[in-house]
C-alpha positions as CSV (number, residue, x, y, z in Angstrom):
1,X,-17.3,-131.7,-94.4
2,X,-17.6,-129.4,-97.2
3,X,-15.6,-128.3,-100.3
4,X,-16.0,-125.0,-101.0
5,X,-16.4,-123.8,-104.7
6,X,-15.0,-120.2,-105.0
7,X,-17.7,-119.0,-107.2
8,X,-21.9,-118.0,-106.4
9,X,-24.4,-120.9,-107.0
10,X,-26.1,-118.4,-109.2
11,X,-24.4,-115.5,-110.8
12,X,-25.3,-112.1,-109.1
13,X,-24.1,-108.4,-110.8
14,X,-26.2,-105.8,-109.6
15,X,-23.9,-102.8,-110.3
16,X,-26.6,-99.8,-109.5
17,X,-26.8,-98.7,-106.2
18,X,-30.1,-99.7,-104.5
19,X,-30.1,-99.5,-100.6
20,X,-33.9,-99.8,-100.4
21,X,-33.3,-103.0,-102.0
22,X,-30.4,-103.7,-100.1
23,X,-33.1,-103.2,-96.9
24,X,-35.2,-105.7,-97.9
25,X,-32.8,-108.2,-99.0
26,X,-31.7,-107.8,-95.0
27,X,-34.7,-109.8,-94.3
28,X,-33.6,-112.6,-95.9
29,X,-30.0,-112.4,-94.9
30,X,-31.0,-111.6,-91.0
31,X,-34.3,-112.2,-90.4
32,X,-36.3,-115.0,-88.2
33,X,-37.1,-116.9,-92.0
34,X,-34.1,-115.8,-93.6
35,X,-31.7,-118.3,-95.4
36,X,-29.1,-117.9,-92.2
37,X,-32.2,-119.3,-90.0
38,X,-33.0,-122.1,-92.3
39,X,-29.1,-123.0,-92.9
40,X,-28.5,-123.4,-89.2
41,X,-32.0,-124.8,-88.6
42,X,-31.3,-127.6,-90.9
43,X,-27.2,-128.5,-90.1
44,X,-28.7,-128.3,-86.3
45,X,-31.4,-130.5,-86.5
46,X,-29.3,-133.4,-88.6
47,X,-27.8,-134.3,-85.3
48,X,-30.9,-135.6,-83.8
49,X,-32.6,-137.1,-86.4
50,X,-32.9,-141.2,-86.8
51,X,-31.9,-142.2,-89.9
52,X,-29.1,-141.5,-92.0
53,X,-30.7,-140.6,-95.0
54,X,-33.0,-138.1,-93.2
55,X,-29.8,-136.9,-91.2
56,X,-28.1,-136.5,-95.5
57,X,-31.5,-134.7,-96.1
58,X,-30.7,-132.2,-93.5
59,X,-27.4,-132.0,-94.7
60,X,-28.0,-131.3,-98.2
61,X,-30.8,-128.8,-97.3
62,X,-28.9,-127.0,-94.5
63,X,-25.7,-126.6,-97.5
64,X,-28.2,-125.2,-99.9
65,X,-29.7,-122.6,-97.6
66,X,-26.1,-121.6,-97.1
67,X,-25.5,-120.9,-100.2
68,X,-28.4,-118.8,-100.6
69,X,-27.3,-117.2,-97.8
70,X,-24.0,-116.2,-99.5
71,X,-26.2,-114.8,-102.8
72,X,-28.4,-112.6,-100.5
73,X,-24.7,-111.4,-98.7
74,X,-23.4,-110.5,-102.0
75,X,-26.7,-109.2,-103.3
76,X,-26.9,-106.5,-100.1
77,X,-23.4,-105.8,-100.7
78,X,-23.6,-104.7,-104.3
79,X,-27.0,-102.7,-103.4
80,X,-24.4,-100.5,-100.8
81,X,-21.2,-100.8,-102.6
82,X,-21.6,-97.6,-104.7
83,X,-24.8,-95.5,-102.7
84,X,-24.3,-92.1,-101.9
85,X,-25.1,-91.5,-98.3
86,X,-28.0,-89.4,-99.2
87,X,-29.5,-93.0,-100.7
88,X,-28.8,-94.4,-97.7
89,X,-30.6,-92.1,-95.3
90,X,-33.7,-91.9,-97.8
91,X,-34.0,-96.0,-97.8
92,X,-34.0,-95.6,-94.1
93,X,-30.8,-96.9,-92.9
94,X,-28.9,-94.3,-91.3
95,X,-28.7,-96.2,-88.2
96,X,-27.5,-99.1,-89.9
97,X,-24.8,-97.1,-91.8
98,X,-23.7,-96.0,-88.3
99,X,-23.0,-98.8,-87.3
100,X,-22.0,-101.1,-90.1
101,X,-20.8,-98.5,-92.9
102,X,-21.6,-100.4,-96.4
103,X,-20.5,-103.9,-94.4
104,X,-23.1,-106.8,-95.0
105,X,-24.6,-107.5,-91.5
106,X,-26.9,-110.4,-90.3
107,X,-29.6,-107.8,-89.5
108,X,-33.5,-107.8,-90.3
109,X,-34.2,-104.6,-92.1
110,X,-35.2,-102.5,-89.1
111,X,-31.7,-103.6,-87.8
112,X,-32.5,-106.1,-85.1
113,X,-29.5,-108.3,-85.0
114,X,-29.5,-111.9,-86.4
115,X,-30.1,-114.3,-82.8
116,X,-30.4,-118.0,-82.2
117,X,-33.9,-117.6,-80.6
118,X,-35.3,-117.6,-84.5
119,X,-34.1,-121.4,-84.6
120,X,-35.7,-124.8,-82.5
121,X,-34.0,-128.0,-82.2
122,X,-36.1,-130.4,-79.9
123,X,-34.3,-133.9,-80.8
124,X,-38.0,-134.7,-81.4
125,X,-37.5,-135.6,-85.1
126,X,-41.0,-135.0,-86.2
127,X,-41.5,-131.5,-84.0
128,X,-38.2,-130.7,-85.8
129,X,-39.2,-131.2,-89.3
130,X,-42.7,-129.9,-89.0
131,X,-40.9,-126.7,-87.6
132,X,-38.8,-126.6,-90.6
133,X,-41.6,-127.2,-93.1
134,X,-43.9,-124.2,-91.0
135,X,-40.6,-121.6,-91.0
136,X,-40.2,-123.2,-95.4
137,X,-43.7,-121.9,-95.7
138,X,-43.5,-118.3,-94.0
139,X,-40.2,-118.3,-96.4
140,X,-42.4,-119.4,-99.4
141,X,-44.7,-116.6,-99.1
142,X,-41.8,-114.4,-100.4
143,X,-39.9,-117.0,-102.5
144,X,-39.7,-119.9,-104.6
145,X,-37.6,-122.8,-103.1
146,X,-37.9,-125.6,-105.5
147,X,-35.2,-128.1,-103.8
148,X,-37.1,-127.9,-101.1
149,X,-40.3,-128.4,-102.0
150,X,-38.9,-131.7,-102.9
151,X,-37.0,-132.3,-100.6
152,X,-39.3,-132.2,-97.3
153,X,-42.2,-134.5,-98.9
154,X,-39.1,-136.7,-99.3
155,X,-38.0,-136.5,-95.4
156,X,-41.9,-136.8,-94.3
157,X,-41.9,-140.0,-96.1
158,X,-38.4,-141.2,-94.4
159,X,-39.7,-140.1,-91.4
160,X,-42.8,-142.2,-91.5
161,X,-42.2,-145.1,-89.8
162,X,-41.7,-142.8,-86.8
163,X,-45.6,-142.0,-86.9
């Protein structure tokens, strides 16, 4: 269960129009790494795994990712709020605007729709959190996740006894 705090983990007030930011943004809000992946990666996999602490881990981590997920959402949506459609079409998302007007859409940036097949859940606890800490690292590349740098040495040590 979750309480749900009516205000942004971190502040966001972008307030000039940006859709090629707003584009790339959509990677993160729709994409096979973005936050929406990791978020239901992470509340998936707490199902299956062993322990309760571990299963809390996934918990914690799947909330967070969430919640990221809600700064990229609000992020896009400022990008669009004000652009002129003439922004739009030069950032390349014509087709997007078509079909989504200035709405916030789990969509990568060359508008393939947000889809389950970006997420594994064996029940094999250790597959399962070696595929979260491989789709962490393609995410890394382009971010900086400090919770969960600490967080998965943390489960890899809970998880040990499984090894």
């Amino acid at each position: 269960m979750w309480i749900y705090q009516k205000k942004l983990e971190y502040p966001v007030n972008i307030t000039t129009p940006n859709p090629r930011m707003a584009k790339a943004l959509m990677a993160q809000y729709g994409g096979p790494d973005s936050e929406l992946a990791a978020g239901c990666r992470y509340l998936t996999q707490r199902f299956s795994m062993p322990d309760n602490r571990v299963k809390a881990t996934c918990n914690d981590i799947g909330t967070e990712e969430i919640a990221h997920w809600e700064m990229i959402g609000t992020m896009i949506h400022q990008c669009l709020r004000d652009a002129t459609l003439k922004d739009i079409e030069a950032a390349g998302l014509m087709g997007y605007y078509t079909m989504h007007s200035k709405g916030v859409y789990p969509a990568d940036p060359n508008g393939v729709p947000f889809t389950a097949a970006y997420l594994q859940c064996t029940g094999d606890p250790i597959a399962d959190i070696t595929e979260d800490m491989a789709a962490d690292a393609a995410m890394s590349k382009r971010q900086h996740f400090a919770q969960k740098k600490e967080a998965l040495p943390r489960m890899a040590v809970l998880l040990s006894p499984l090894y």
